[in-house]
C-alpha positions as CSV (number, residue, x, y, z in Angstrom):
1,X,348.7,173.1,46.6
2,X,346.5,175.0,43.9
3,X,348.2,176.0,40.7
4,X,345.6,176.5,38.7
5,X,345.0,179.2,36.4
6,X,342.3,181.6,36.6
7,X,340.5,184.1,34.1
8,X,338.8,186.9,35.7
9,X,337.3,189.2,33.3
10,X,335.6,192.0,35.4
11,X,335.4,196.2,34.5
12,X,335.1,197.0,37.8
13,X,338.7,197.0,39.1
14,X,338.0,196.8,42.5
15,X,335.8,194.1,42.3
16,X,338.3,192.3,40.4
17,X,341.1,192.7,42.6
18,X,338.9,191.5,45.3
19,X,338.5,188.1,43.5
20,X,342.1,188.5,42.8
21,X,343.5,188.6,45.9
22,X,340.7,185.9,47.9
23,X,342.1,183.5,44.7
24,X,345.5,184.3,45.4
25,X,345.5,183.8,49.0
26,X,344.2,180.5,48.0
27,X,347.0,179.3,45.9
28,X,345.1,180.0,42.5
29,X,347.2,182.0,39.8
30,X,345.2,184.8,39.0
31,X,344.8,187.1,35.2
32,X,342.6,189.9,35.3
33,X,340.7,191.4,32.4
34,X,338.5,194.2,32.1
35,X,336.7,194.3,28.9
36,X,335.8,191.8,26.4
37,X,338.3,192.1,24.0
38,X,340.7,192.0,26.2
39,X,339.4,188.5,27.6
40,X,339.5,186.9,24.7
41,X,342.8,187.7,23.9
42,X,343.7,186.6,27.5
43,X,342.2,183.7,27.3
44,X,343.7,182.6,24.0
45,X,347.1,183.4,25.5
46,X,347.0,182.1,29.0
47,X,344.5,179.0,28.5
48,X,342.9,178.9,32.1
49,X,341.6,176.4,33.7
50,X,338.7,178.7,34.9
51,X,336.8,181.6,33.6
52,X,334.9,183.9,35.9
53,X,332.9,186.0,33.4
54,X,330.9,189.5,34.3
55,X,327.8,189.8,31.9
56,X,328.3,193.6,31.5
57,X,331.8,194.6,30.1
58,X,332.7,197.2,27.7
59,X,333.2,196.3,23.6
60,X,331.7,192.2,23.8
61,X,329.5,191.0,26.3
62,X,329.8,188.4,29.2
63,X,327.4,186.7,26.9
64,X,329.3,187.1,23.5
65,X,332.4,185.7,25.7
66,X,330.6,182.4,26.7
67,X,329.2,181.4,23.6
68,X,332.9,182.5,22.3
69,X,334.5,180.4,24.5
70,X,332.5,177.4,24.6
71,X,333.3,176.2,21.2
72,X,336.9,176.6,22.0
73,X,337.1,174.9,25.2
74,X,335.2,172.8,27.6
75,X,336.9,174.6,30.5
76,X,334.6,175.7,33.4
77,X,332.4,179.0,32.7
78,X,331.5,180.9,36.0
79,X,329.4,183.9,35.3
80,X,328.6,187.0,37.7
81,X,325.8,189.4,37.0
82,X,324.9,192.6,39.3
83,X,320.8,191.6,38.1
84,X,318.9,189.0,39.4
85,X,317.0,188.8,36.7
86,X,316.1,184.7,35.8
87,X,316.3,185.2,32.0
88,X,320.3,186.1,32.5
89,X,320.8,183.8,34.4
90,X,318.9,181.3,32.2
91,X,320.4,182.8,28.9
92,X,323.9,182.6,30.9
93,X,323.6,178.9,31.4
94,X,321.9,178.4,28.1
95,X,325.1,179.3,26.3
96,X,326.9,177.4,28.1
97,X,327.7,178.7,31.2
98,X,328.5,176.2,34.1
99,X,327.1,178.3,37.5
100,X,326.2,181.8,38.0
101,X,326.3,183.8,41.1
102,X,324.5,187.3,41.7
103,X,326.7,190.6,42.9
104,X,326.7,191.1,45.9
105,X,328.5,187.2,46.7
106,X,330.8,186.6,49.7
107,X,334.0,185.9,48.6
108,X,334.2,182.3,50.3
109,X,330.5,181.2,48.3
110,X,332.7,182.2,45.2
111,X,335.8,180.2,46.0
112,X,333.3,177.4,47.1
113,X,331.9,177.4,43.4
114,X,335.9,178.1,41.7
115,X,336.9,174.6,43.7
116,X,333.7,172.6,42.9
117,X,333.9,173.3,39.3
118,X,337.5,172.5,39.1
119,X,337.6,169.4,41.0
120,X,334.6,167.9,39.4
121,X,336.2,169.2,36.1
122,X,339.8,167.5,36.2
123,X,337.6,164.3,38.3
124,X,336.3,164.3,35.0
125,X,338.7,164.7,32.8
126,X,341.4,162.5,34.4
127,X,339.9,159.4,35.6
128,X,338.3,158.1,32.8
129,X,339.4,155.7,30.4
130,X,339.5,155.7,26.5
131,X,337.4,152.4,27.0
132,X,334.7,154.4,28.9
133,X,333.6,156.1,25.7
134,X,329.8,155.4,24.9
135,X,328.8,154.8,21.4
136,X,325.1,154.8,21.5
137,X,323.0,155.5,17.6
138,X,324.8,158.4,16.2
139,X,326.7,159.9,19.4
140,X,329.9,159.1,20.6
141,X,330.8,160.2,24.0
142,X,334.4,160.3,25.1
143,X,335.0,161.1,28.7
144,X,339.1,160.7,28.3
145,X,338.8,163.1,25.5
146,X,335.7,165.1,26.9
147,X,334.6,165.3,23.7
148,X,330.7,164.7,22.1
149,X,330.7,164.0,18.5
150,X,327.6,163.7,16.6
151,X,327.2,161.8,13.2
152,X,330.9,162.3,13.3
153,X,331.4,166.0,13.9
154,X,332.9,167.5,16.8
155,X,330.6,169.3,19.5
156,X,331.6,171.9,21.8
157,X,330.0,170.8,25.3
158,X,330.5,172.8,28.7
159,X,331.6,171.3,31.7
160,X,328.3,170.6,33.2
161,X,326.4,169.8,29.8
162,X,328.9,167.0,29.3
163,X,328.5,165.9,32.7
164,X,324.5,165.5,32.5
165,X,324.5,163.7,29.0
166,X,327.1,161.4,29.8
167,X,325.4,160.6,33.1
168,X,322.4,160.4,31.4
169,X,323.8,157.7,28.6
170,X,325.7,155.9,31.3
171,X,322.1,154.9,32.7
172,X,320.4,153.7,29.6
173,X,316.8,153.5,29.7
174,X,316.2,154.2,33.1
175,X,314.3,157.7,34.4
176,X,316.7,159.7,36.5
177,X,314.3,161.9,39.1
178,X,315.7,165.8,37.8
179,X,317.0,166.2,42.0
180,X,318.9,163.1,41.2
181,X,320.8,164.6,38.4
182,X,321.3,167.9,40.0
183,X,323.1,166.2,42.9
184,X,325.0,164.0,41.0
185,X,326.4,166.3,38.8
186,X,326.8,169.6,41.4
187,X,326.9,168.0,44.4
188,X,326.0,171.2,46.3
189,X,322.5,171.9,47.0
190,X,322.8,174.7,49.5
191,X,323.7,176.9,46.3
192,X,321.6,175.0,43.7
193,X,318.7,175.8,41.4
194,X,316.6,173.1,40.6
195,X,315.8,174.4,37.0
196,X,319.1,174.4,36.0
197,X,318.9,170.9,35.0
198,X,315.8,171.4,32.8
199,X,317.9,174.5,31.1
200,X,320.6,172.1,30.3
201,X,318.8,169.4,29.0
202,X,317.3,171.8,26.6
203,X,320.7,173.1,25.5
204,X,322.2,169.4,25.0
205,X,318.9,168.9,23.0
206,X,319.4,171.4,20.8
207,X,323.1,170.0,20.4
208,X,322.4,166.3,19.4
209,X,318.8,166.2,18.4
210,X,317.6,166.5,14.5
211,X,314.8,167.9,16.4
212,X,314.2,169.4,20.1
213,X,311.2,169.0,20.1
214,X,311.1,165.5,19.0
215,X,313.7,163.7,21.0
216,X,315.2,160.3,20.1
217,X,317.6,160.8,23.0
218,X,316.4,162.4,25.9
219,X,313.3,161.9,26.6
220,X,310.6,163.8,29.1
221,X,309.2,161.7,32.2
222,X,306.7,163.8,33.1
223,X,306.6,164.2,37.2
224,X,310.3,162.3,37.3
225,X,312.9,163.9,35.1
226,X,314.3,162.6,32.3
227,X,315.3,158.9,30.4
228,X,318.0,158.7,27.6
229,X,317.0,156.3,24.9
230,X,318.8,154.3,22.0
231,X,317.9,157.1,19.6
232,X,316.3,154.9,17.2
């Protein structure tokens, strides 16, 4: 049995007794918040396992939240817009958000995406060893700790940022086809977007490269995906 904790931060109440009651009857433990503010303070109170973040509250925005949250806490970031606009869904996961779904959702597509991200988080997070930890030119990459520190300095990572560099580093030198990363690190494609990889890589860039634009890390196969180097 589920006893997980949830964040649900959602202004409209009946929405988010909906998602409240669907968690519930699946053994989740459920908080509900309704504006920004108030998440935040929830969040630093209750330390969940999972947010599910609307983009438009009242007083801070869904947006504000994430990039709030995500140099707090690595902890899964599932965000819910009523536009279907790309760029929020692109800022959304560009801040370091780990899936986004678009209002109107069924309520068993959104427990599907609650138990991926939380299995694939504590998979994570609990089977790796302190030995697994990568040490490769200035980046260290601890899987036990789930932590990324470059030249020695902690950096916040989400879930699926994390997942995609360490995946990356664990396969030094070789190109990894961008379908190939996608599966291995979602696992669902039914409810997949391609381009989400390429918005992540650009994030971890701009986390762990002196210069984007001039990786020594990650580097562009053009018509395959992408190659982590030695960063030398």
């Amino acid at each position: 049995m589920s006893n997980e904790k949830i964040l649900v931060v959602e202004d409209e109440k009946e929405i988010a007794q909906m998602i409240r009651d669907y968690l519930k009857a699946s053994n989740y433990d459920v908080i509900l918040a309704h504006d920004g503010e108030e998440a935040l303070n929830t969040f630093y109170r209750e330390n969940p396992d999972l947010v599910i973040l609307d983009i438009m509250l009242p007083k801070i925005d869904g947006f504000e939240i994430c990039r709030t949250l995500r140099t707090k806490s690595p902890v899964p970031i599932l965000m819910l817009s009523a536009r279907k606009e790309d760029m929020d869904k692109i800022l959304g996961l560009g801040l370091g958000a780990d899936d986004y779904v678009t209002k109107p959702f069924s309520p068993r597509e959104l427990l599907a995406r609650v138990q991926s991200q939380l299995r694939r988080y504590k998979e994570l997070s609990t089977t790796q060893t302190p030995s697994s930890a990568l040490i490769i030119g200035e980046l260290e990459i601890d899987p036990s700790a789930y932590t990324v520190r470059v030249r020695g300095e902690y950096v916040p990572f989400s879930v699926k940022e994390f997942e995609i560099l360490y995946y990356l580093a664990s396969n030094l030198n070789q190109a990894l086809a961008r379908e190939k990363i996608f599966d291995h690190v979602w696992g669902f494609n039914e409810y997949g977007d391609i381009n989400t990889v390429t918005v992540h890589v650009r994030k971890i860039r701009e986390k762990i490269e002196e210069d984007p634009s001039n990786p020594k890390y990650i580097e562009t196969v053009w018509g395959i995906g992408y190659k982590f180097k030695g960063g030398k």
